[in-house]
N, C-alpha and C positions, 0 to 999 in steps of 0.2 A: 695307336690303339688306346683307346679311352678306360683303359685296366686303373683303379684307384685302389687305396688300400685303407684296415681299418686303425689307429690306433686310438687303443681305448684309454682313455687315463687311469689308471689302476697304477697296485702297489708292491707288491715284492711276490718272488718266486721260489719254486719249489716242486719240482714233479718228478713224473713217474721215466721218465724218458732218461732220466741222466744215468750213465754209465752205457747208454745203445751204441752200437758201433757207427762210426762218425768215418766221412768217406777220408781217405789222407787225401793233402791238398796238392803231391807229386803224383797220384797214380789216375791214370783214366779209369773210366771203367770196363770191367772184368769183364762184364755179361754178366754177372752174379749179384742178387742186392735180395737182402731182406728187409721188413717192414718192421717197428718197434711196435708196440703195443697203442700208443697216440695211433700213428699214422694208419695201423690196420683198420679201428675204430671209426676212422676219418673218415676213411675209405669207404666205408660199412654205411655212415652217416649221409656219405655224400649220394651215394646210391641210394637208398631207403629214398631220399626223398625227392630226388629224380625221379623214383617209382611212381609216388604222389603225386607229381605233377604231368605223369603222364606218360615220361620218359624213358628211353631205353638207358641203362646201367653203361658206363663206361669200364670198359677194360682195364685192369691196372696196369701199369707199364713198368719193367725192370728199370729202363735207362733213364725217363722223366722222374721216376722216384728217387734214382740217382740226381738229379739234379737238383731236385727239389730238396735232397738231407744236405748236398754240395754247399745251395744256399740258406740253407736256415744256417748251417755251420758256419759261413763264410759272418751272415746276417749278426749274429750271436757275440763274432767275436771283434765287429769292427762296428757294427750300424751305432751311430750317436741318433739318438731322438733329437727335436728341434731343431736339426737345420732342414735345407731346401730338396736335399740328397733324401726319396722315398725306400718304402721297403721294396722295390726292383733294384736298386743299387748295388754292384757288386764292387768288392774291394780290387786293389791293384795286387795284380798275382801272376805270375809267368804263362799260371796254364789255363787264363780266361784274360777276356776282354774286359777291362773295368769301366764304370760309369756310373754318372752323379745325376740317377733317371731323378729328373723333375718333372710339374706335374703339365710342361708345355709336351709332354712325351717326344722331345726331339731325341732320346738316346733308345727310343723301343725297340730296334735292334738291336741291342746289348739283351734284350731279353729272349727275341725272337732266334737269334741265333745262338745263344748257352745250348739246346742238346747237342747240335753242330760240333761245338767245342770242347764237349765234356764224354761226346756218346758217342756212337754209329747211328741215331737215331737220325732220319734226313729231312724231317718238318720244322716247322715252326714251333717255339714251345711260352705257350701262354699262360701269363702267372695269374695267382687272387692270393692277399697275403696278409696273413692275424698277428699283431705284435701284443702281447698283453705281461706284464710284469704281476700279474696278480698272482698269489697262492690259492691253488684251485685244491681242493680235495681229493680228487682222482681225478683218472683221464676223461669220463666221459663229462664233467664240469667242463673240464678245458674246451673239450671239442662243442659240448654245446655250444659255449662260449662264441667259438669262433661261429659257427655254421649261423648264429643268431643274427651278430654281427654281420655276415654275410647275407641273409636273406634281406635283412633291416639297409643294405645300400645298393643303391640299383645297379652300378655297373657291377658290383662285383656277385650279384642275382643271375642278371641280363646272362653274363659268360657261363656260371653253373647248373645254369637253366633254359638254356638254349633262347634266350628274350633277347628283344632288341636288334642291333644289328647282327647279332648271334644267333638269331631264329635259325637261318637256313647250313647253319655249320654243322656237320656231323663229330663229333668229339671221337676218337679213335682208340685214344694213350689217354693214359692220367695217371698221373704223379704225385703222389704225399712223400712231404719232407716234416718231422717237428723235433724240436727240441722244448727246452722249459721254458721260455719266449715265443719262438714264432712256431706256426702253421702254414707251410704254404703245398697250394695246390697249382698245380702243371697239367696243361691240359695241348692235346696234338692232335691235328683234324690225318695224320698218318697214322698207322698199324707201327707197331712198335716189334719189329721181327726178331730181335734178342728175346722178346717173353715177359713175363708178368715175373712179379717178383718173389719172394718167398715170404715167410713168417720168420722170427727174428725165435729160437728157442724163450 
């Protein structure tokens, strides 16, 4: 799948997300997951303008959102910039698959199969994914950030906007994961039968 990712060159960090509850990296998930303040926003963002373009609102999904904070966390504490290893990458860990997704996407599996691994969820789960080291102000700088960066590159458009080879897919699940670095969204053309997530107090 021709999923690309953004990295902006920017400079240090600082956000509203730190201290949100982080999934442990022994436990599956519960069925239970809340949303931090970033990802609810996200979420809000991503919809809104899915509205504008026309679009019907994706459901938010409990287990994809579990995946999606799984890998910002995993993202956060292992991803090096500048090698050939993109932000699909997951680290080496007992309770996932790892892989060094380049951008021939021979390891797209490693992405399509994570809810598999991590969830009860039984689709396929497709990422779009914001790396930025910058000190944003508040969360909705961040999010804009990202969502700009997103409309401004075509594959990662194409997937959030139903374009391209994307037209005819019905999006089902979606998943926001963020921490003070990355953004990413999860997206499942399945019904996510565990439920939507909650709000994080």
């Amino acid at each position: 799948m021709n999923l690309i990712h953004i990295l902006p060159f920017l400079l240090i960090i600082s956000l509203t997300t730190k201290g949100q509850p982080v999934p442990a990296k022994d436990a599956r998930f519960s069925g239970k997951h809340c949303l931090n303040k970033t990802e609810e926003l996200m979420a809000q963002a991503l919809n809104q303008y899915r509205k504008k373009q026309g679009l019907k609102p994706i459901p938010l999904s409990a287990s994809l959102s579990w995946v999606a904070r799984t890998h910002a966390a995993d993202l956060l504490e292992n991803y090096k910039y500048g090698t050939s290893c993109n932000l699909h990458s997951w680290s080496d860990n007992k309770y996932w698959s790892s892989c060094c997704y380049t951008k021939d996407h021979k390891q797209a599996a490693c992405m399509w199969d994570k809810p598999r691994e991590l969830t009860n969820y039984s689709g396929d789960g497709f990422e779009i994914a914001f790396y930025s080291t910058q000190e944003y102000p508040d969360a909705i700088s961040y999010i804009e950030d990202a969502l700009n960066g997103w409309k401004a590159s075509r594959g990662h458009h194409d997937v959030l906007a139903n374009q391209g080879k994307w037209k005819n897919v019905k999006w089902q699940a979606m998943g926001i994961g963020a921490n003070e670095e990355f953004i990413l969204v999860w997206f499942g053309e399945e019904k996510d039968l565990t439920g939507t997530p909650e709000f994080c107090p």
